[in-house]
N, CA, C and O of each residue as an XYZ file, in Angstrom:
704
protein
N     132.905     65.875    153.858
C     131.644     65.191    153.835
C     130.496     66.129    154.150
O     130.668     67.340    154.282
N     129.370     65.558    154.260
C     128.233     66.189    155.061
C     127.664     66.474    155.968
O     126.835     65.721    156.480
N     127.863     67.277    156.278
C     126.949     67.373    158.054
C     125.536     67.011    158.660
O     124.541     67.489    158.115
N     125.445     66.470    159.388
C     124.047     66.043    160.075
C     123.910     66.810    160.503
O     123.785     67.685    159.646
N     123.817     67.226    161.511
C     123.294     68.702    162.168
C     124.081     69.861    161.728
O     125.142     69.686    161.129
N     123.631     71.026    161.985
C     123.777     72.365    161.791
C     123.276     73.272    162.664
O     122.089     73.037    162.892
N     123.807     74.449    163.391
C     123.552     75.315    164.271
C     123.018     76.804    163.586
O     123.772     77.577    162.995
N     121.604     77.018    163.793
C     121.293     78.378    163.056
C     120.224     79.268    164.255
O     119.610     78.937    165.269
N     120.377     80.275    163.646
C     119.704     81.153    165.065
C     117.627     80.384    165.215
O     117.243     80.137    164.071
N     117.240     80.271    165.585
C     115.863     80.230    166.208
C     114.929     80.548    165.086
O     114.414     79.779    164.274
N     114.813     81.921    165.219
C     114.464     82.766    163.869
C     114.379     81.917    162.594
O     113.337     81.887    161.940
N     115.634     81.127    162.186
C     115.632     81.091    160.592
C     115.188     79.406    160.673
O     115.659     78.475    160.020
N     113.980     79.383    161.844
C     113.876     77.804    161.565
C     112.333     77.822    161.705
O     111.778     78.765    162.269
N     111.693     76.855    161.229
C     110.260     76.623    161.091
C     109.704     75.477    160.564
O     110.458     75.039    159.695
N     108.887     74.914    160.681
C     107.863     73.682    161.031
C     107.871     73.242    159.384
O     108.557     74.142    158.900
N     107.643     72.720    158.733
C     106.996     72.673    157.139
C     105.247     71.962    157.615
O     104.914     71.201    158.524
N     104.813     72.333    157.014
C     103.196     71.913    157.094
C     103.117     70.771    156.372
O     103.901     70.467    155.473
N     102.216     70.144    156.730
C     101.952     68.660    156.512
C     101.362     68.820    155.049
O     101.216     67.817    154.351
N     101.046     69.992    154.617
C     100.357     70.054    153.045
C     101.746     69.960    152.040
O     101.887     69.404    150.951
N     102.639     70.690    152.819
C     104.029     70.689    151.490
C     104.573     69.735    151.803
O     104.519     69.041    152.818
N     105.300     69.666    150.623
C     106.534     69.000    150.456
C     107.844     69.268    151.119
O     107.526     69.550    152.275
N     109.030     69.329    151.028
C     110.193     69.733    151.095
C     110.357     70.615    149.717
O     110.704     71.795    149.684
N     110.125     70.024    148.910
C     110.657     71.166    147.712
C     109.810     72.340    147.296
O     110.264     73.388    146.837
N     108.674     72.097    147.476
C     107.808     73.467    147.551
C     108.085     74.418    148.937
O     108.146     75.646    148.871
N     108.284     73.443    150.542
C     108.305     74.533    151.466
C     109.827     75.190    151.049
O     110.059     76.159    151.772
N     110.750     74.961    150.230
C     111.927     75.003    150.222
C     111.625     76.617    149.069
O     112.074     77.663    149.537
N     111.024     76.690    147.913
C     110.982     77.216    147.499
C     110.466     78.991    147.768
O     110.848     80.154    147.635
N     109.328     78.140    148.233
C     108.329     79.456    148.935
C     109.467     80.310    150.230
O     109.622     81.529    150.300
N     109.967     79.533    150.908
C     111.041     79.871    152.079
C     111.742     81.243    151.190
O     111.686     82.437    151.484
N     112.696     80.282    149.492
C     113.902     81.800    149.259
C     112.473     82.606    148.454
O     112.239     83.734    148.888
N     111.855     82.265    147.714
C     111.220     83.025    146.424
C     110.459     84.047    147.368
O     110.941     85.179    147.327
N     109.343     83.878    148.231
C     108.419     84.966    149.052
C     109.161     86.172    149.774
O     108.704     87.311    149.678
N     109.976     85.980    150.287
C     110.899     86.386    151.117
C     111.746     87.381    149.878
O     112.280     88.337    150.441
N     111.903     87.382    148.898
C     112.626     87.951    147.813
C     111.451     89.428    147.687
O     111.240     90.607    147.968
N     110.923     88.046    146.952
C     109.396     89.087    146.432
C     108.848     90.235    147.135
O     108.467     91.345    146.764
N     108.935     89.537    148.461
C     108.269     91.032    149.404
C     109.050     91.920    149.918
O     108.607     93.020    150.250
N     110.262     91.605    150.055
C     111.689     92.654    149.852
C     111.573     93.731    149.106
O     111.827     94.918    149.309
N     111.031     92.971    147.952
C     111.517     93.644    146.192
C     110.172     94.549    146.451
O     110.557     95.712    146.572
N     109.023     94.486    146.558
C     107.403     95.165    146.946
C     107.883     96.483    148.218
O     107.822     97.697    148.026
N     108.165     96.058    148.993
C     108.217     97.100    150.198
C     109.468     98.069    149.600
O     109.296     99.281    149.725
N     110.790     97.579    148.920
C     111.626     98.353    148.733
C     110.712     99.519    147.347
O     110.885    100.738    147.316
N     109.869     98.812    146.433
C     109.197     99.875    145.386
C     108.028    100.485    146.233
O     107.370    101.320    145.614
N     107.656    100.251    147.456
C     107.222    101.320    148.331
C     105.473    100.624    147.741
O     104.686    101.570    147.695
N     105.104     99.895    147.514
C     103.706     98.886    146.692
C     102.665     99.605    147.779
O     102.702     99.575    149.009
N     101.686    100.288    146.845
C     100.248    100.545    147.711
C      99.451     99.976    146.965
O      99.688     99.494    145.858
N      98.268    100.011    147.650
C      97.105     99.503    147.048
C      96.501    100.208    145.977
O      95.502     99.630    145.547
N      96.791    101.291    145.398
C      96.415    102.276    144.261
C      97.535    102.037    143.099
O      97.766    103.041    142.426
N      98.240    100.904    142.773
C      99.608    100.387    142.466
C      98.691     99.449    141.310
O      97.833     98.591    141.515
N      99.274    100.015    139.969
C      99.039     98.923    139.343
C     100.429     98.161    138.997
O     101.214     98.720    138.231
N     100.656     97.248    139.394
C     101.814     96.143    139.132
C     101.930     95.527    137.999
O     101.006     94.732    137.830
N     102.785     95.566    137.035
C     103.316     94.688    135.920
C     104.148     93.823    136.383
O     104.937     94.311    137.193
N     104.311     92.393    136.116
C     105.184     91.707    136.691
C     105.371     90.543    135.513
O     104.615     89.640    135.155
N     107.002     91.038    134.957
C     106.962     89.695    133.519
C     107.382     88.796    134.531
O     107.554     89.101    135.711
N     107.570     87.482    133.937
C     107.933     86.710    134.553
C     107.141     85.872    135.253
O     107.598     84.833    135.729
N     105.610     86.304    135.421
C     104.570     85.781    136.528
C     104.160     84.698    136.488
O     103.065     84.367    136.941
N     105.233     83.697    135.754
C     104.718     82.213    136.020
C     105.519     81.466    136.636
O     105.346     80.293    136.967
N     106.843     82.451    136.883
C     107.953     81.643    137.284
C     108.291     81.901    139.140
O     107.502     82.417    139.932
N     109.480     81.443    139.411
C     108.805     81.471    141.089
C     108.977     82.949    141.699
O     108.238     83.226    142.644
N     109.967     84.013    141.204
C     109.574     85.238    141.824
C     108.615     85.839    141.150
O     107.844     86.688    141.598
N     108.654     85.353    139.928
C     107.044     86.486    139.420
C     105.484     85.737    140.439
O     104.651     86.435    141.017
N     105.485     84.631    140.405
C     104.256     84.691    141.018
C     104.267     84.688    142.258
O     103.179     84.945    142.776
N     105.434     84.412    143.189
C     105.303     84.963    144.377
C     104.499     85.966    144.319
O     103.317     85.950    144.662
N     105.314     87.198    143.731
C     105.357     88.797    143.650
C     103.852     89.074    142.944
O     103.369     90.152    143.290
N     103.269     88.512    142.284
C     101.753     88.442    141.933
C     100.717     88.321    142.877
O      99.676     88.978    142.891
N     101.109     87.327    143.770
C     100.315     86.730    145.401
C     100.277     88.193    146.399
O      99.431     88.845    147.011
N     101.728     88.238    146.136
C     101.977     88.931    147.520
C     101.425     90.689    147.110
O     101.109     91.364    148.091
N     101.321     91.402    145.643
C     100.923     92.570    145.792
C      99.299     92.480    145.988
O      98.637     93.227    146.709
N      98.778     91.348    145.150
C      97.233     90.860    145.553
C      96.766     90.833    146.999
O      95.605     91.021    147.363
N      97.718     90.599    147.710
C      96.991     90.414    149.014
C      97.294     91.990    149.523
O      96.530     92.422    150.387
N      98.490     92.977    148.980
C      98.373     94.386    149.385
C      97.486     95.015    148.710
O      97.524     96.241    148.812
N      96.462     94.432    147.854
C      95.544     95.263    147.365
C      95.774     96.089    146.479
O      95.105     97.081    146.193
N      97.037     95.595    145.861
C      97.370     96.188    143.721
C      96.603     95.186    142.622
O      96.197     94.036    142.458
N      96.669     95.963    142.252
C      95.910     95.596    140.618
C      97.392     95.242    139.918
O      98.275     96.067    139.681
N      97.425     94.118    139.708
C      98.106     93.127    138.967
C      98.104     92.461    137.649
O      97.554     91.400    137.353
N      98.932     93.393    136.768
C      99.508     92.560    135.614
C     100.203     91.515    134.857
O     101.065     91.937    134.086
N     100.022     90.228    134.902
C     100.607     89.143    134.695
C     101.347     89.440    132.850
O     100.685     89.717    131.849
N     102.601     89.288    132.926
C     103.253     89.111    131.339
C     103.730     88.030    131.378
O     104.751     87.945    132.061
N     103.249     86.800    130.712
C     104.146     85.729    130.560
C     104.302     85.215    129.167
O     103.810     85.747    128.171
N     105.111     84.015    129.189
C     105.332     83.260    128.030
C     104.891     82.457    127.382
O     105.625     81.562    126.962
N     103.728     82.484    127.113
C     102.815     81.418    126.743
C     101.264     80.906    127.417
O     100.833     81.513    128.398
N     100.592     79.924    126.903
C      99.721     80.100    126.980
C      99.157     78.988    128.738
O      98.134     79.250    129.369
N     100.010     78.006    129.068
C     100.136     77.103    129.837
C     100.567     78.117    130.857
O     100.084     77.777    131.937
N     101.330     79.310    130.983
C     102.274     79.640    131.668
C     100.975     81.248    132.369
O     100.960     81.981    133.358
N     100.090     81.058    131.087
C      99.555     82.301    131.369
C      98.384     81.280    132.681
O      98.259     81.707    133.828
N      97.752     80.130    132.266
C      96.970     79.049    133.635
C      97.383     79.543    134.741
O      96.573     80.037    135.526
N      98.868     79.500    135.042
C      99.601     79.670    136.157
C      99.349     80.981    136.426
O      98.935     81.186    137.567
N      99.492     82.070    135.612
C      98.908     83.463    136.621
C      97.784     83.643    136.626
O      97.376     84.307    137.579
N      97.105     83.326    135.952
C      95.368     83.445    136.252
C      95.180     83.049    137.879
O      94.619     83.796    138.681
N      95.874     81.461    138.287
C      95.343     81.028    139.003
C      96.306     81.264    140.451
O      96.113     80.783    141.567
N      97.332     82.127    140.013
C      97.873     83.459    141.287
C      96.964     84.702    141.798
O      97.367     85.343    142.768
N      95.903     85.010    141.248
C      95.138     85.695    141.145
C      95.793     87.816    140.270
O      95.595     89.007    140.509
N      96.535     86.981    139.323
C      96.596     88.307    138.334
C      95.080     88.444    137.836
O      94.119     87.689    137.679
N      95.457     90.212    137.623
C      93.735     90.698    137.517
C      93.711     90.638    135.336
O      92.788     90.606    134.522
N      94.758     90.648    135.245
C      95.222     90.531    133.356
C      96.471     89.873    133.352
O      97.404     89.958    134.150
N      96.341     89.224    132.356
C      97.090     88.348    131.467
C      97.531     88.327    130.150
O      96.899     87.841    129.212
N      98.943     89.014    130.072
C      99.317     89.116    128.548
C     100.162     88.220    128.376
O     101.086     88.141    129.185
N     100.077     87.279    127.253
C     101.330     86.679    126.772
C     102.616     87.445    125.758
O     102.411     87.786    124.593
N     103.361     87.543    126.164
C     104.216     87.841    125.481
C     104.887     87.091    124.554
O     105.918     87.555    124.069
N     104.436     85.880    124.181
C     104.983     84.830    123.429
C     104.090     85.192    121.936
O     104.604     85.292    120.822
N     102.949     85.316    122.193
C     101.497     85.459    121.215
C     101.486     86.932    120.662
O     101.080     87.454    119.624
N     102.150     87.404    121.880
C     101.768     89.100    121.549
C     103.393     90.052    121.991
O     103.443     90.724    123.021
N     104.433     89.955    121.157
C     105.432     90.740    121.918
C     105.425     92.380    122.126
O     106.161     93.165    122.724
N     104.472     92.479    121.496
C     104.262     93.933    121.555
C     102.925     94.376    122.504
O     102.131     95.245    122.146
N     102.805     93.518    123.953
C     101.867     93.919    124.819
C     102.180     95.087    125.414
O     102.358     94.660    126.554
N     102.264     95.579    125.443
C     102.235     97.098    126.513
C     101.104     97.457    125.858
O     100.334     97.964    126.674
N     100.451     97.421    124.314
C      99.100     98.108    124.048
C      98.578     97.586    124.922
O      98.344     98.481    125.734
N      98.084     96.289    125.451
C      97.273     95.840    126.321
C      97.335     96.389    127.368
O      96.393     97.075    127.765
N      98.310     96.249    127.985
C      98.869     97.187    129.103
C      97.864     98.717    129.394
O      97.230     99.208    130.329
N      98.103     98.964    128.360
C      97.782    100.638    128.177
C      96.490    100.642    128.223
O      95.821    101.229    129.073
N      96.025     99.913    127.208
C      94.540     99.661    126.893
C      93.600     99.412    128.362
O      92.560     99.843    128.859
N      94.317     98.765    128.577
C      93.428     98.261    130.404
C      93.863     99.521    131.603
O      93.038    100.002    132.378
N      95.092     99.852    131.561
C      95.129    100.918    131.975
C      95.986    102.205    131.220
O      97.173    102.297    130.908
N      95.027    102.992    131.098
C      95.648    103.944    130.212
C      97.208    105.041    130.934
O      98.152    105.573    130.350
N      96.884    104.989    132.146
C      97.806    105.807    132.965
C      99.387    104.863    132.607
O     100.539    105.294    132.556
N      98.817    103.339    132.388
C     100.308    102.656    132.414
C     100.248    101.828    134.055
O      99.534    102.152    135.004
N     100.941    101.034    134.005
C     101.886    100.768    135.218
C     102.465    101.443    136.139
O     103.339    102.162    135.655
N     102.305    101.592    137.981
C     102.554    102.578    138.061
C     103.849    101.640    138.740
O     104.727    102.406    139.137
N     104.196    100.178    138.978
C     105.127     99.493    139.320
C     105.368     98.391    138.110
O     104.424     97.760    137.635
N     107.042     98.188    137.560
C     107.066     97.214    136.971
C     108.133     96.281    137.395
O     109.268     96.754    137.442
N     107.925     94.724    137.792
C     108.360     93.985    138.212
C     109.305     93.198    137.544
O     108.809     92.114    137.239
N     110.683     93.340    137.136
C     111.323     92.110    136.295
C     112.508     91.644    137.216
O     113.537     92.126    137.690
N     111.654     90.157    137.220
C     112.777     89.164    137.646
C     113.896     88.122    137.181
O     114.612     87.253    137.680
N     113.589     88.812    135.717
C     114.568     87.537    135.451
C     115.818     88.488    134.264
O     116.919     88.067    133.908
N     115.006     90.156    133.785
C     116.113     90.670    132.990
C     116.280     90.575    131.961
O     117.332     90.760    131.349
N     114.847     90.136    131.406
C     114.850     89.743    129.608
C     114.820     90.789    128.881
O     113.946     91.656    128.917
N     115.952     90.755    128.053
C     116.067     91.644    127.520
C     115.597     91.792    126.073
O     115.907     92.846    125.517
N     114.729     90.675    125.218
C     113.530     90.642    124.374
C     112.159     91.278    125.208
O     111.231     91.650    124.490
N     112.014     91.405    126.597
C     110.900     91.926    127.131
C     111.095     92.891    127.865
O     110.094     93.154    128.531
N     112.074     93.643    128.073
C     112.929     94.822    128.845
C     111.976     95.825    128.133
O     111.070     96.328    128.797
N     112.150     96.186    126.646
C     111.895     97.554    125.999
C     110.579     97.505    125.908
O     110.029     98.546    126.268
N     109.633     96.347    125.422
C     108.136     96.647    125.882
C     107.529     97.054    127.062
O     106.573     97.821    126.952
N     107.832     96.750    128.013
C     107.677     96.217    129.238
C     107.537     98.191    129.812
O     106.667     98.840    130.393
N     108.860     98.499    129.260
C     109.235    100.080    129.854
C     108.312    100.815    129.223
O     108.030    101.869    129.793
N     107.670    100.548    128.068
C     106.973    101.096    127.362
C     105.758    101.234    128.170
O     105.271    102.362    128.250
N     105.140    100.169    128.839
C     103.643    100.264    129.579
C     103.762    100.235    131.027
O     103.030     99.606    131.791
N     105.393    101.448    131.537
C     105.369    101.931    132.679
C     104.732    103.394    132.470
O     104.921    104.059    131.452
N     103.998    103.784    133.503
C     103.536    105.096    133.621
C     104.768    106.366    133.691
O     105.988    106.277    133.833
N     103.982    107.403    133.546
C     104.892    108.736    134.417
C     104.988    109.082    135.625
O     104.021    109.408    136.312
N     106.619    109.033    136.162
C     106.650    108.571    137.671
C     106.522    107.602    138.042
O     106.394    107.660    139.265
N     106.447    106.115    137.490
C     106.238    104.630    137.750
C     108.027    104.422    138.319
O     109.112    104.990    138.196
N     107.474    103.320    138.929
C     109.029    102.669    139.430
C     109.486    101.047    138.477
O     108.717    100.190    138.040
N     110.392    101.083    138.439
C     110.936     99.609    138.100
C     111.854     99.500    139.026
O     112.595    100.349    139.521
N     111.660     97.629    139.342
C     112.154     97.018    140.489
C     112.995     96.022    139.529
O     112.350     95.309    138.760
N     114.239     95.951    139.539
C     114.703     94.428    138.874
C     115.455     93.757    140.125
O     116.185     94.275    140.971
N     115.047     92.481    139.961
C     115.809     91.685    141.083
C     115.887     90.354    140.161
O     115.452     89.258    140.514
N     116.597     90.668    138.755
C     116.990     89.745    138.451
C     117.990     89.404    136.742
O     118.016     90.373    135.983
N     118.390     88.695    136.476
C     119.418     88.970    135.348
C     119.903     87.636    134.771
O     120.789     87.632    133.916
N     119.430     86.675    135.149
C     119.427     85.442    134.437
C     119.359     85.035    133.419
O     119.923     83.975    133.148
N     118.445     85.923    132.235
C     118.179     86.227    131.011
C     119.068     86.568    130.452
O     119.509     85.975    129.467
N     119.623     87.754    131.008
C     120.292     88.702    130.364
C     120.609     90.227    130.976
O     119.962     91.273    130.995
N     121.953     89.823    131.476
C     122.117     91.266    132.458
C     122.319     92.610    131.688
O     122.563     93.567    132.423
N     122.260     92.883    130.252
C     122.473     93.590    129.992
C     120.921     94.114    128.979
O     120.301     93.300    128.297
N     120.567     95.462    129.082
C     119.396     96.185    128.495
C     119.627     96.888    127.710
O     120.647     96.600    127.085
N     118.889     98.169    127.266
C     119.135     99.412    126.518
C     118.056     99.902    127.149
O     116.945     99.448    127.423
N     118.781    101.241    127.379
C     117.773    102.222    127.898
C     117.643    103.716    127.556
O     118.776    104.128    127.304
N     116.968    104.446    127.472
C     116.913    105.368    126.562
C     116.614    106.582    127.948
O     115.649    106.816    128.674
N     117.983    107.136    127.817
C     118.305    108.048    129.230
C     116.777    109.308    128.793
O     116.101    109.811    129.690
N     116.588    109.516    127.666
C     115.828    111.175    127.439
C     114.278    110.105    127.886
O     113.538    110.816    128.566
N     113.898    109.230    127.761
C     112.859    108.781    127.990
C     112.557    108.574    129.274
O     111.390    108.624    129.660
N     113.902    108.235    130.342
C     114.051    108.309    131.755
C     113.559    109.789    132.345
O     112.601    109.982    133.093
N     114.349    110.641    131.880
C     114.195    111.583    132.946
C     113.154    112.788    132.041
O     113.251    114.011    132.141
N     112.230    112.070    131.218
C     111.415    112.881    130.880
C     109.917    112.249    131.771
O     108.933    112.868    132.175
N     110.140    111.307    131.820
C     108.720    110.281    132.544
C     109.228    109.760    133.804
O     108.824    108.789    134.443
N     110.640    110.954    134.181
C     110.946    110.812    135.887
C     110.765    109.261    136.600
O     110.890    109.151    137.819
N     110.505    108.247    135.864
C     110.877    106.901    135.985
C     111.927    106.926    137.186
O     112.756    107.835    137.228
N     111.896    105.929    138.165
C     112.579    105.662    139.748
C     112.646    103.865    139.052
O     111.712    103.068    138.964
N     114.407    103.641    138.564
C     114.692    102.523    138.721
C     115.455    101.746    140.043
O     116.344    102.307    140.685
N     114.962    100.362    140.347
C     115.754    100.112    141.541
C     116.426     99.018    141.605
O     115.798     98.194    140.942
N     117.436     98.509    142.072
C     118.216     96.916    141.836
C     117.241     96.593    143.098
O     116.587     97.525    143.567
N     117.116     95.074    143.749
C     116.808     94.677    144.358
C     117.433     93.533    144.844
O     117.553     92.962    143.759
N     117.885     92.823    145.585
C     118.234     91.762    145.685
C     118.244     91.220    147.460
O     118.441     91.801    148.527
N     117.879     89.641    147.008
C     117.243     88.430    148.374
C     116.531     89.381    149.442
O     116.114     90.492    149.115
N     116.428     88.917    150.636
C     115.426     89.029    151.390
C     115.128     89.951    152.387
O     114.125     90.290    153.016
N     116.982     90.429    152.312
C     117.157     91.910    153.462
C     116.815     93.262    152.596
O     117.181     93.479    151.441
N     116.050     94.094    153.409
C     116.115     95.324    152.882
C     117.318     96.438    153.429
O     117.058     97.623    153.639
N     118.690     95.822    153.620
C     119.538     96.623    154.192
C     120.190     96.517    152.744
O     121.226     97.129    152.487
């Protein structure tokens, strides 16, 4: 059956605010906690321009919030045009759809020519994997903390270690 009570350390317990719900404080609890894992482990400064596909969904816009408030310049890639509302109003500084436009990294580039110097994928799409790498900089990092899409990519090793690219797995909330 189910248990009524449960015993957990101190630490992993907290109030929900009278503004949320249960299913939003529930969310924000695993998704933020991911996100800023995944940010501190790509080492995120404020001179960081961030690509982040995914930025409508709950680790991309966590991860949109949370480099905004470290003071990166933030790239929203999403799927559409409803989906792009949602990162505008995370406070991404650009907004590409990738649904309208699969070949955004020009945009990318165009807004910043150096590229991306962080790119964020949380979910592992692998229709948005090869653009995506395209409008990382030289010396940029990629963070994936995710594979839901599609755990499997293509990657083009002479393009790696010519643009010294730093890929990283990431995963939940510990940085151990």
């Amino acid at each position: 059956g189910m248990a009524e009570y449960v015993a957990v350390p101190r630490r992993n317990v907290f109030k929900i605010p009278d503004s949320l719900d249960f299913a939003a404080a529930t969310a924000i609890a695993h998704t933020f906690p991911v996100a800023l894992n995944l940010l501190e482990r790509a080492e995120l400064t404020e001179d960081d321009v961030v690509l982040v596909t995914g930025a409508a969904g709950a680790i991309g816009s966590a991860t949109v919030q949370l480099a905004k408030l470290r003071g990166a310049t933030v790239v929203a890639a999403v799927g559409g045009p409803d989906r792009a509302e949602i990162a505008w109003s995370t406070g991404a500084d650009l907004v590409v759809d990738y649904g309208a436009d699969p070949a955004f990294a020009g945009r990318v580039r165009e807004a910043f020519p150096d590229g991306a110097t962080l790119y964020v994928e949380p979910a592992g799409n692998p229709r948005i994997w090869d653009e995506a790498v395209r409008a990382v900089a030289r010396k940029g990092r990629i963070a994936v903390c995710g594979s839901h899409a599609g755990p499997t990519v293509e990657l083009d090793l002479s393009w790696l270690f010519r643009t010294r690219v730093a890929i990283m797995g990431c995963s939940g909330s510990s940085l151990d």
